[in-house]
C-alpha positions as CSV (number, residue, x, y, z in Angstrom):
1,X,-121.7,-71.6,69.8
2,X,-117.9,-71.3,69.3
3,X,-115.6,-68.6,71.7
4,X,-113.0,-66.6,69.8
5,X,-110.1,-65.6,72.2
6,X,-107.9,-62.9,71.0
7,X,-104.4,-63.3,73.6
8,X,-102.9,-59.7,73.9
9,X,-100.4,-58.5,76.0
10,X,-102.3,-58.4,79.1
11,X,-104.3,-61.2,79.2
12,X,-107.2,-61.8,76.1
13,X,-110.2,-60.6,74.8
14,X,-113.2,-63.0,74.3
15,X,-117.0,-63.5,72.2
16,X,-118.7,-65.5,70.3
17,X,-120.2,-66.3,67.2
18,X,-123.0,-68.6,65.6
19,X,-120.8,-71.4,63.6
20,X,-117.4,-73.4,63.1
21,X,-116.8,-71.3,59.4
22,X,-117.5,-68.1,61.2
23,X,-115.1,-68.9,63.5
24,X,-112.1,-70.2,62.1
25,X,-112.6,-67.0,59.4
26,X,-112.2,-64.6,62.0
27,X,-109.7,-66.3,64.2
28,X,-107.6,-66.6,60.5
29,X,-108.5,-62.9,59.6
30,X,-107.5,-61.1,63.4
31,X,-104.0,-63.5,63.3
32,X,-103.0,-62.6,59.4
33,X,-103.4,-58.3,60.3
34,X,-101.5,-59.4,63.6
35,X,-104.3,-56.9,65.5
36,X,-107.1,-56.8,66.8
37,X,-109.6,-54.3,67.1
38,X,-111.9,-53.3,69.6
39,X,-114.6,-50.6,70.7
40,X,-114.5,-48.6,73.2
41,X,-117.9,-47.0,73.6
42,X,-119.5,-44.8,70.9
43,X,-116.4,-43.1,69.8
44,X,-113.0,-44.4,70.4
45,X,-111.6,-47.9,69.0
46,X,-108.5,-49.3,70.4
47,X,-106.0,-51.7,68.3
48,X,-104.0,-54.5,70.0
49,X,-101.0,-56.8,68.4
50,X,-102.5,-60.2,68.9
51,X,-100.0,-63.4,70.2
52,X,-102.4,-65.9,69.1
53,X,-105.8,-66.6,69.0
54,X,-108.0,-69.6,70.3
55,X,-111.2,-71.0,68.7
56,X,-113.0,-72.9,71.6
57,X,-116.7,-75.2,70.8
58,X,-117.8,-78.5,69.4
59,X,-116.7,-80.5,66.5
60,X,-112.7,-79.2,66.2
61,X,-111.3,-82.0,67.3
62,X,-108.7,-82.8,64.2
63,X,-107.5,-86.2,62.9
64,X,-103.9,-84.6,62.4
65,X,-102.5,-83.9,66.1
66,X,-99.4,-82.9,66.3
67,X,-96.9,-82.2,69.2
68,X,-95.4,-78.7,70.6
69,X,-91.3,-79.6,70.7
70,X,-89.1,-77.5,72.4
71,X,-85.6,-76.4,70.7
């Protein structure tokens, strides 16, 4: 099971979904429209700009790890 974490605003908005594909589409998708969408019972949807979003679950360790430098 892998966590999707959408960071808005106010804090973030989190599920999850089956697979490691499934989740790196929709974490790439919800960053490159810059929102992310959301329902709000049966008939209102809210939209949100999105700061970044966070895949969390097994097997995403990379071989490439870089460093966060401050300019």
């Amino acid at each position: 099971m892998y966590k999707i974490k959408v960071y808005v605003r106010h804090g973030y908005f989190e599920y999850s979904v089956d697979n490691m594909a499934s989740a790196l589409e929709h974490a790439e998708v919800i960053m490159s429209g810059g929102t992310y969408r959301r329902s709000v019972g049966d008939e209102t949807i809210e939209f949100h700009p999105v700061y970044k979003v966070k895949v969390c679950g097994p097997d995403l360790k990379s071989e490439y790890l870089d460093e966060f430098k401050r300019t």
